[in-house]
N, C-alpha and C positions, 0 to 999 in steps of 0.2 A: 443450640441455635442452628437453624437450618438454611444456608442461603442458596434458592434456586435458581437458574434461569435459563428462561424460556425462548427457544430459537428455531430460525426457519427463513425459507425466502418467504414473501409476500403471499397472502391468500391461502397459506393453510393450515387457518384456523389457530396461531398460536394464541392473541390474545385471548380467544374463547376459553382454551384451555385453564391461560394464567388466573383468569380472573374465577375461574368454575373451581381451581385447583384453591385459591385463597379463600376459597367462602367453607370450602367443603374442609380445611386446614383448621380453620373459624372455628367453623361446628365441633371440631373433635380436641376442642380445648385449648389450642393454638394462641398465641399471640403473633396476628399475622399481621407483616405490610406487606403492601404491597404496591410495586414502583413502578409506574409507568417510563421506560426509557425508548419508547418508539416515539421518530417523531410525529408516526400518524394521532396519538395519543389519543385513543380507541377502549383505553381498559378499565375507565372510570363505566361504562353501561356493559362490559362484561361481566362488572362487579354488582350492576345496578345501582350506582352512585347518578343521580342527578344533577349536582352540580359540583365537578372536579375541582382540585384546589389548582391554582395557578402554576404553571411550570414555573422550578425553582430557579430556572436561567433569566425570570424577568427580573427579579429580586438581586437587581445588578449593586445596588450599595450591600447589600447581606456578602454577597459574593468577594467584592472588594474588598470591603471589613475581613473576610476570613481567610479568603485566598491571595489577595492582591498583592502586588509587589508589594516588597519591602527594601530599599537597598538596591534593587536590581535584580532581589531571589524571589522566588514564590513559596508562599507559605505551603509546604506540601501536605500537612498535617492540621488542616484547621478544624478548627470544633465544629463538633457535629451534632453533639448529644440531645440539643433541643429543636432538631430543625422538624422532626414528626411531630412533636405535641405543637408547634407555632404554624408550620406551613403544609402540613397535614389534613384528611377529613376520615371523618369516621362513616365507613356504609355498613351493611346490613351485615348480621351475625359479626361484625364490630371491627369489622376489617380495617386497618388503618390504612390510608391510600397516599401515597406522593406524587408527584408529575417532577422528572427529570427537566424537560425540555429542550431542544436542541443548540448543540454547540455549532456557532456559526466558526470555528475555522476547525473543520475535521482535519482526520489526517493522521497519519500514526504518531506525527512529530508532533502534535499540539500539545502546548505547554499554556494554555490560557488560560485564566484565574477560574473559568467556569469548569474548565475540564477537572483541575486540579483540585478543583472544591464537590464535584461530583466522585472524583475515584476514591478520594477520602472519605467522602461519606458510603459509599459502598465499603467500604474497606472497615471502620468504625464506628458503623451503627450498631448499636448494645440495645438490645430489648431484657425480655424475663427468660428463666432457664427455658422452660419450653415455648419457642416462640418460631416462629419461619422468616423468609424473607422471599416473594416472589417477584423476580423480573421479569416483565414483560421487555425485551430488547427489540432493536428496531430492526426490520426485513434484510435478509441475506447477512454480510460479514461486516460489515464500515463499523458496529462497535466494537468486534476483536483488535480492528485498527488504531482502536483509542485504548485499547487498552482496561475498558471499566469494567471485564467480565473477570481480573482477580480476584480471588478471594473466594471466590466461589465452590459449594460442594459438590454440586451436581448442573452440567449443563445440558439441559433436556433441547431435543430437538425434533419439532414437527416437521414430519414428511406425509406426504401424499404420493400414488402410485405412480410410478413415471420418475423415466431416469433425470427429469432435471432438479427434481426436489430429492436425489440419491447425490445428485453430482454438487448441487448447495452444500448436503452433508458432507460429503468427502472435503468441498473447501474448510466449510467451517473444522471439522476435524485437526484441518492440517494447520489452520494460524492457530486452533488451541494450545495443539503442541508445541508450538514454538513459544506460547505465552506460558508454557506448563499447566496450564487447564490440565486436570489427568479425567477426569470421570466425567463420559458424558456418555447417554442415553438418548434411544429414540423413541418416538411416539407417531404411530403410524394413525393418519385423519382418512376418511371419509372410505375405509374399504379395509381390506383384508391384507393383513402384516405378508401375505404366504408372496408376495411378487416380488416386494422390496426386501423384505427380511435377510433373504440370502446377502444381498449387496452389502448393508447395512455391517452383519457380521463379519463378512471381507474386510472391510474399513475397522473393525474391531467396535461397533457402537452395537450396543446390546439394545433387545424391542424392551421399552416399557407394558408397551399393552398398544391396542389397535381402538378407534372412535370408528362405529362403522356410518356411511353415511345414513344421517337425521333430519329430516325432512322439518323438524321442531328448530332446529338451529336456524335455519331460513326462517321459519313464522318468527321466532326470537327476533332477530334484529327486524324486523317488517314492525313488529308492535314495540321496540323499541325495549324491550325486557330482556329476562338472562333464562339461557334455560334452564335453570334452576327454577325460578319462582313460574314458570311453564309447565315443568316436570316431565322436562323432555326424557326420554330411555336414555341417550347420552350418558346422563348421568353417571347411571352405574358401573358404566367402562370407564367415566373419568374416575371415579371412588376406587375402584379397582387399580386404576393405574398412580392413585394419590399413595394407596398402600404398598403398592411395589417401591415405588420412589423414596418412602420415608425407611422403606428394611433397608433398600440400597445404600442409603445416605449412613445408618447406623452401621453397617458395613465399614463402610468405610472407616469411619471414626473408628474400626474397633480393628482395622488394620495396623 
C-alpha cells in the first residue's frame, strides 16, 4: 500500500496533479483513494467527480462517537475501517474519493476530536495489497503543523519557477524533518526543472519529473472537465512522473 501526498503553496497546480495522478493509479490496477485535505476542496473535478461527498468534519456525531472524549482523554485510535465504503464516492476509473474538511482550531497543539479522528484515519486506513492512497494537502505548511502528514511514503511537492515556490519547499522540507517525514520529492509545473532543479537538490529534494506549461489545463478548468477526459499532452509527463514515484516508493520499502 502506497500512501502519497501532495504539497505546495497555492496555484501550482498541486490538486491537478493529485487527482490526474489517482485516476492514472486507477487505470494501472490500483486500488485508489483519494482524500481531499485542502480546505479549498477543489479535487473532487480534478478527478471529475460531480458531486463530492461531504467533508468528514461535518459528521460531528461520527466524530464524537469515535474520537470524543472519554473521561477527559481522547480516543486517539478510533475506528476507521468503514468511513470509505459509508462516507466516501466512487468517480471515474473507480477512484474512491473522501473530503477531509477543515479543523476549526488549527495549530500544531490541536488536540480536538476532529483532528484526532483525522490523523487516525490517515494513519489506519487498510485497503487491498495493491492499493494507493493520494492526498491532496492544503497550500503551503499549516498541515505539517497538525501533524496529519505521518505516516506517509512519499511526500511530493509542486513547485513552479521562481524562488518563492523553492523557498515554500525548503520550509516545507524543514517541518518534515522535524516530523521525520524522510522521503520527499519534487514536481516541477508549468516550465522546465533546469532553473529550480539546482535549488531543489541543495535542500536534498530529488525532481520527479517537470509538467511543462499546457494551454489544455486552462480550457480544463474553463469546461469544468480533467485533462484527462480532454487529453490534454499533460498527461504523459504526469504518467511519467506516476512511474518514477511508484519505483521511488518501492525503493524505499526495500531499504
Amino acid at each position: 500500500m502506497v500512501k502519497i501526498a501532495i504539497t505546495g503553496k497555492g496555484g501550482v497546480g498541486k490538486t491537478t496533479l493529485a487527482g490526474t495522478l489517482a485516476r492514472l493509479l486507477a487505470q494501472d490496477d490500483y486500488q485508489v483513494l483519494a482524500i481531499d485535505a485542502d480546505s479549498d476542496m477543489n479535487l473532487a473535478s480534478a478527478i471529475g467527480i460531480e458531486k463530492p461527498p461531504a467533508p468528514l468534519t461535518e459528521y460531528k456525531d461520527l466524530i464524537r462517537e469515535r474520537a470524543g472524549e472519554t473521561g477527559g482523554a481522547f480516543k486517539l485510535n478510533p475506528k476507521v475501517d468503514d468511513v470509505v465504503e459509508k462516507y466516501g464516492v466512487v468517480g471515474p476509473d473507480g477512484v474512491n474519493m473522501l473530503v477531509m474538511g477543515t479543523i476549526e482550531q488549527g495549530g500544531s497543539g490541536c488536540m480536538c476530536p476532529a483532528s484526532a479522528f483525522l490523523r487516525a484515519f490517515l494513519r489506519h486506513v487498510v485497503l487491498k495489497e495493491k492499493s494507493a492512497v493520494i492526498m491532496d494537502m492544503e497550500a503551503g505548511i499549516e498541515h505539517l503543523g497538525r501533524g496529519t502528514t505521518r505516516g506517509i511514503d512519499l511526500m511530493v511537492i509542486v513547485v513552479e519557477p521562481g524562488m518563492r515556490s523553492v523557498e515554500t519547499a525548503s520550509r516545507i522540507k524543514e517541518l518534515a524533518d522535524e516530523l521525520e517525514i524522510k522521503h520527499l520529492a519534487a514536481v516541477v509545473n508549468k516550465s522546465s526543472s533546469a532553473d529550480v532543479k539546482p535549488h531543489l537538490e541543495k535542500l536534498g529534494i530529488s525532481v520527479l519529473g517537470e509538467i511543462p506549461y499546457d494551454p489544455d489545463i486552462v480550457r480544463a478548468d474553463f469546461e469544468n472537465t480533467t485533462i484527462l477526459d480532454i487529453g490534454s499532452s499533460s498527461v504523459d509527463s504526469i504518467r511519467d512522473i506516476k512511474n518514477r514515484m511508484i519505483d521511488m516508493v518501492q525503493n524505499i520499502e526495500n531499504e
